[in-house]
N, C-alpha and C positions, 0 to 999 in steps of 0.2 A: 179142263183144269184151269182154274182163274188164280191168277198172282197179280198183285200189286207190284210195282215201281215205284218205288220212294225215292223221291231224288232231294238230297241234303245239298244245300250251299248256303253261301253268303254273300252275293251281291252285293257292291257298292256302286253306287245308291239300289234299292231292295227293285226290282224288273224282272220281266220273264219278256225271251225265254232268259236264262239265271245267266248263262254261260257269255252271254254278250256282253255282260257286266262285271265278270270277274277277270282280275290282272292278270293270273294262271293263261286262262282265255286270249286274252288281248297280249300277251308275251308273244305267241306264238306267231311266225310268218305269217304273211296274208294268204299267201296262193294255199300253202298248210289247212289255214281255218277256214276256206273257201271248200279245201277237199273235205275236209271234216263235215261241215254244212253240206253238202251234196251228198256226203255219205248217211248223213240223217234221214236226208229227204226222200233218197231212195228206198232204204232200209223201211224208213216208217210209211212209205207208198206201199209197200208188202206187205206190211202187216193190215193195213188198211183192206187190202182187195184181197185177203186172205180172212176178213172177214174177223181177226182175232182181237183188234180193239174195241174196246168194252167202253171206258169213260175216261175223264181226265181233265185233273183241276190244277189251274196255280194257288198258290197260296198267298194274302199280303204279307204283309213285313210283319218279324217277332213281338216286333214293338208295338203292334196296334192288338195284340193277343190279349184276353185278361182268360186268368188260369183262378179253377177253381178246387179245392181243396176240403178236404175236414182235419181238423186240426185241436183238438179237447175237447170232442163232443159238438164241435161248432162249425158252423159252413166258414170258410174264408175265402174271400175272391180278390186275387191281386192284379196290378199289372203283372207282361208277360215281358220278355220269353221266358219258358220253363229249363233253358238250361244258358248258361253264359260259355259260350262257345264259339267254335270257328265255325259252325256249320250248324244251319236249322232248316227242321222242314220246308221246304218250298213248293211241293206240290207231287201229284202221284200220277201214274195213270194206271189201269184197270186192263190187264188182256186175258184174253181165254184161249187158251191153245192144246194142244195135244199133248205135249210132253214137258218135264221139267227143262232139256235141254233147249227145246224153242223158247221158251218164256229167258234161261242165260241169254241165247243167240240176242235175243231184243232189248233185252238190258243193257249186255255193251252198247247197243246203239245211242245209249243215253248217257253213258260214262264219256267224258271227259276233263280237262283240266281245270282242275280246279275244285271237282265234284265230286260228291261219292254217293250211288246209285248203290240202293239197297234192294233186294228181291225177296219178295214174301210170298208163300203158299196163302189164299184167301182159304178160311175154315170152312170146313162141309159145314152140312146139317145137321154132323153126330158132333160137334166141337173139337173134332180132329183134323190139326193143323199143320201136321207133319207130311 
């Protein structure tokens, strides 16, 4: 079963990985964000030698996006971002694993402050994506 990881933040200044860049992040103790980063690194070492990640992209910054639209019949192409918000896409990663509850397990590994980690079923072949 393959689910995407959407991971949403906002950076200041726009970096990956996101989490080294946001206040939320950098609030936190050092020895705290030191466990945190070692809890990643392990976590995502297992998913690695378990053979369940698939791909995984960053994103640039909202601001270099141009969005494209129809709008009365007509193409329109603007600059971007497509939503004026606290949090824009930043990038995803791609795993395949056995169960809906492994593909949770490995998403908390990418929740942290500051972030919010979204989890999606990728669609079969029949367009069901439940």
């Amino acid at each position: 079963m393959k689910y995407v990881i959407l991971i949403h933040s906002n950076p200041q200044p726009w970096g990956h990985p996101t989490a080294q860049f946001l206040p939320e992040h950098q609030e936190v103790p050092p020895a705290e964000r030191e466990q945190l980063d070692r809890n990643f690194e392990e976590g995502f070492a297992e998913v690695m030698a378990r053979g369940e990640f698939v791909h995984a992209e960053p994103l640039g910054a909202p601001s270099t996006s141009r969005l494209f639209r129809w709008k009365d019949g007509e193409r329109v192409v603007v600059d971007g971002p497509y939503a004026e918000g606290k949090e824009h896409f930043a990038g995803f990663f791609l795993v395949d694993v056995e169960s809906h509850e492994r593909a949770e397990e490995i998403a908390r590994l990418f929740s942290g402050p500051g972030e919010t980690v979204e989890l999606r079923p990728v669609m079969d072949g029949g367009g069901n994506g439940s």
